[in-house]
N, C-alpha and C positions, 0 to 999 in steps of 0.2 A: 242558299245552298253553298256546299265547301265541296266542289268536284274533287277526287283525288289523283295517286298516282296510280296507273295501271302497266305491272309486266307481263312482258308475255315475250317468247321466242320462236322464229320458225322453227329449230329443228325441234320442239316440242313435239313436233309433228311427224316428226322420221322411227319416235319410236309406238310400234305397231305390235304385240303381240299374238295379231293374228296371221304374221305370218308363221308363226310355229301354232300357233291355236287357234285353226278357225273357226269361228262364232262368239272369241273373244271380247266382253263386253267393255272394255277400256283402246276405243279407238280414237284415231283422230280428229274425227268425224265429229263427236262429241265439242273439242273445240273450235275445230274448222264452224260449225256452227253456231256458239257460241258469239265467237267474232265476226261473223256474218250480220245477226240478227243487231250487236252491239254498233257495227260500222254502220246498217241503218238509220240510227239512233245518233248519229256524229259522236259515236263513243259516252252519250252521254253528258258530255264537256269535259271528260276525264282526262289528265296529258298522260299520252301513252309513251313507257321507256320500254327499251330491249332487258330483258333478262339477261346479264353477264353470266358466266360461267364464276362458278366456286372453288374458292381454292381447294386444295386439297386441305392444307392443315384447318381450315373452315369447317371440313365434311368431318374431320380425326376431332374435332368438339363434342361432336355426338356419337360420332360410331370409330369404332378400331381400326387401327390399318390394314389388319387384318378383312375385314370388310371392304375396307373402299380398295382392296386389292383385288379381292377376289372377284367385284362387279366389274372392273377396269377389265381384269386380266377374262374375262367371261365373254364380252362383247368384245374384245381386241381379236379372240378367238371365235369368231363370226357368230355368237349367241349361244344361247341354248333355254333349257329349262330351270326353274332355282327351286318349285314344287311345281301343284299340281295348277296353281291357279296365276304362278308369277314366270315371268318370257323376257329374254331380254334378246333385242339383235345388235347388229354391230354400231349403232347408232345408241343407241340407247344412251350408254354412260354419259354421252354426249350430251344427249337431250337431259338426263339427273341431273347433270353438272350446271346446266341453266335453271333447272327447276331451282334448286339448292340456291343457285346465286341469286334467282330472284328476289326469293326468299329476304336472302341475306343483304341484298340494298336496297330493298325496300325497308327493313328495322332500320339500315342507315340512314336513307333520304330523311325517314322518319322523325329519327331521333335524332337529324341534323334539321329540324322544321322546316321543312320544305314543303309539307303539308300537315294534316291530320290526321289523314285514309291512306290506303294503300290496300291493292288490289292485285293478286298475283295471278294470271290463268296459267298454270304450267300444267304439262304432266312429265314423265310419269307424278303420282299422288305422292303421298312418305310415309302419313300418321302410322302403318304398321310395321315401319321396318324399323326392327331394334336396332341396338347399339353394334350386334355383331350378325345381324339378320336380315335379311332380304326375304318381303314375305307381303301375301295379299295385293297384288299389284303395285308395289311399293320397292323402293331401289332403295335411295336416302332418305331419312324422315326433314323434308324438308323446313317443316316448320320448328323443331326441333333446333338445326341447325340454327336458324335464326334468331332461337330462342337463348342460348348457348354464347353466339356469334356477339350478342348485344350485352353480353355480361360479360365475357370474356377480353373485348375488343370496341367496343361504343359505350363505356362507362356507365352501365345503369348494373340496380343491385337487383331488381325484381322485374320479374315477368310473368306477368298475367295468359294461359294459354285458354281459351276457350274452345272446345270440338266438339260441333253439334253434326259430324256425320253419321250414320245411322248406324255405324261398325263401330266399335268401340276401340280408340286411340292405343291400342296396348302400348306399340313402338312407342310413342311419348311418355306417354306413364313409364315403361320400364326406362328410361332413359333420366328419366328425373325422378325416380321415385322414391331417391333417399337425400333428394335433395331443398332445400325449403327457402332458394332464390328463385324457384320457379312455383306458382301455382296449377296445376292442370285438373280441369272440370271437362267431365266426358259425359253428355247425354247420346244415348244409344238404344236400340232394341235389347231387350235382355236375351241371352240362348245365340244371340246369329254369332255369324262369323266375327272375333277369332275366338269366341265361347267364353271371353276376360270381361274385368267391369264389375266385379257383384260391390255392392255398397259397402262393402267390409274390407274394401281394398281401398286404405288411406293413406299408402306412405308405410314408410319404413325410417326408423332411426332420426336423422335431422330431419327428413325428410316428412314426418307423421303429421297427419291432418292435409299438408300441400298435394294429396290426391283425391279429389272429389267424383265420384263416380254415381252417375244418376240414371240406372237401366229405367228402361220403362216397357211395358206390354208390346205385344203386338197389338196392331190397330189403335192405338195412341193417337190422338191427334192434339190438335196446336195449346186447348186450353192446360193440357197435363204439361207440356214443352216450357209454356212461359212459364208457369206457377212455380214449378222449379227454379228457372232462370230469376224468377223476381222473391223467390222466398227462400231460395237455398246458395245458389251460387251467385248470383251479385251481390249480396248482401258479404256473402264470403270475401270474393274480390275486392271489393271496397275497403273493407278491413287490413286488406291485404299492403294494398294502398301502392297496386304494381305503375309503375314507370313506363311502360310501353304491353298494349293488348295486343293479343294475337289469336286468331281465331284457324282453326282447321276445320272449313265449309265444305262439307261434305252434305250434296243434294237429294241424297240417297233413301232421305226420311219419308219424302213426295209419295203421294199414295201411289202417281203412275208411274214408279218406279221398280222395273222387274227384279232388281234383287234382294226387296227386302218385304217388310210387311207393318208398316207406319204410316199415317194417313196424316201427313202434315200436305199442305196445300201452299201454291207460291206464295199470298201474300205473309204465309207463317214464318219464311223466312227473313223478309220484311222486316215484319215483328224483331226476329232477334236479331237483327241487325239493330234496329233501332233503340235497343237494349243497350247494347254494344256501344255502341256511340253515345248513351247518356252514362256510361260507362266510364268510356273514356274522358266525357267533360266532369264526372263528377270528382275524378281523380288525378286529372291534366296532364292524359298520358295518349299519346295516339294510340291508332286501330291501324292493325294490319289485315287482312285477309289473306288466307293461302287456299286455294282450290283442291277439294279431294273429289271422293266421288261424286254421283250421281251418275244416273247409265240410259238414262231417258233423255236423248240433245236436246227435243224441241224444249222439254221440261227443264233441262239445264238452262236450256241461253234464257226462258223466261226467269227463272226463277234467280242468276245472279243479276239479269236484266230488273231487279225488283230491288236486290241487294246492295247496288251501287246508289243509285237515290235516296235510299233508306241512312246508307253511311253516310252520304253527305247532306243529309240534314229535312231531306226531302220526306212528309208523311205524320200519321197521328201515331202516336204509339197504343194500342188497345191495351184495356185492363184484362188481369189476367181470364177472371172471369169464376175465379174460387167455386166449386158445389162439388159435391158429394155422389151425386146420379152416378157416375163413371170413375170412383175410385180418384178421382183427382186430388180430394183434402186428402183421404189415408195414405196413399201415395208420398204427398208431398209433405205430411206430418211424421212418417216413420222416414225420411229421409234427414227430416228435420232434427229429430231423435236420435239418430246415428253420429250426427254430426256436429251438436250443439255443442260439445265438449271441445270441439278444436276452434271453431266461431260464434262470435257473436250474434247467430238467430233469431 
């Protein structure tokens, strides 16, 4: 096994949206837990670093000044609402601002080999917040930033974005989607929250083919997830031939997970972790992880409690499991269809 690096920050912790929303499903609580069940575990062997705060000209890589204004200038002025489902209090920008940096030294430690892996628990989450938007529990898109940070400012030309949470990555996709030094593959429920994602959405301009988007049913589970992963987007990635992976783990897909309707089970995250990491060895680029949803704790601290052994080398990788009974080949053959034109298939 290749334990890796793990960030995390207290004031992750101070931002709460239930105190303007209460029954808020993005609490602390979620990673108070989390690290609970981890510190159990002696972290697993993992060496744990502090999440630094992000610079600003860092956050202006992905999003406008305009943006990273209006979130500052929002929480400086004791919080408020940004819609119906996003809260920020005076803490907050605070706790983005670690989120973001996590993000962002982890691609560094990374891509200065100081490991393999790398493991962020932050929140607030990012994959939905566009370039000049704040939206879906989402401040900064933190992996975004990282993705951006590492091209911009750590001399690599390609980056591989992977996001398997159960919302579909809009904020990343529009953030890179006319751009073709970023790859981003998004599996997702089809129809949920934020209604983006249909397979006909590949890119724009330079950008064409560099967005891969794989909806999948409700009630889906793990055999439809890999078949994808092992017949449409890795095979992508590889081609691709990125420099540093990066993944937006969102837990959200778990069947006992209340806000969505996907029946993936912990060791399925496992699974694509372990993807992930034959991934990254086949192309000799590390893995990063950056934490999004999920809204079930116990179900959280299990299932990245599954995810960090799997990164570091720990586990069988299952076959996908290919049939037909549940839509799995049509599925993963018109996906196949759509896309065969931008990769090698």
């Amino acid at each position: 096994m290749e334990p890796g690096l793990y960030y995390s920050h207290p004031v992750c912790l101070e931002h709460d949206p239930r105190a303007l929303s209460p029954g808020h499903p993005d609490t602390p609580e979620r990673l108070i837990e989390l690290e609970r069940v981890l510190g159990e575990r002696d972290w697993l062997g993992w060496e744990r670093r502090p999440a630094p705060q992000a610079f600003i000209e860092q956050l202006e890589l992905a999003h406008t000044p305009h943006h990273v204004r209006r979130i500052r200038e929002l929480c400086e002025g004791g919080g408020g609402a940004i819609d119906a489902d996003t809260y920020v209090g005076q803490a907050s920008f605070d706790a983005a601002l670690h989120a973001a940096g996590g993000a962002c030294a982890m691609a560094a430690d990374l891509l200065a080999g100081q490991a393999q892996t790398g493991f962020c628990a932050v929140r607030p989450s990012g994959h939905h917040a566009e370039s000049d938007a704040a939206m879906g529990f989402c401040l900064f898109n933190n992996v975004a930033i990282a993705a951006a940070v590492a091209i911009a400012q750590l001399g690599i030309d390609r980056v591989f974005i992977l996001d398997w949470d159960v919302h579909h990555g809009n904020g990343t996709q529009e953030i890179f989607y006319e751009r073709s030094d970023v790859l981003f593959a998004s599996l997702h429920q089809a129809g949920l929250y934020p209604g983006t994602g249909t397979l006909g959405e590949w890119g724009y301009g330079d950008g064409e083919g560099h967005t891969i988007n794989m909806p999948v049913p409700a009630g889906s589970q793990e055999r439809l997830w890999l078949s994808l992963l092992d017949r449409v987007v890795l095979p992508a990635a590889v081609a691709f031939k990125p420099q540093l992976v990066l993944v937006s783990a969102g837990y959200d897909a778990h069947v006992e997970d209340p806000l969505a309707d996907c029946s993936l089970r912990t060791e399925s995250f496992a699974q694509m972790a372990l993807r992930v990491r034959q991934l990254g060895h086949a192309v000799g680029a590390p893995v990063g992880v950056v934490m999004e949803g999920g809204y079930n704790r116990r179900v959280l601290a299990e299932a990245v409690g599954a995810t960090l052994p799997a990164l570091a080398g720990d586990g069988i990788m299952l076959a996908e499991g290919e049939g037909s009974s549940d839509g799995v080949s049509e599925i993963t053959e018109r996906a196949i269809s759509h896309l065969s034109a931008h990769w090698p298939l």
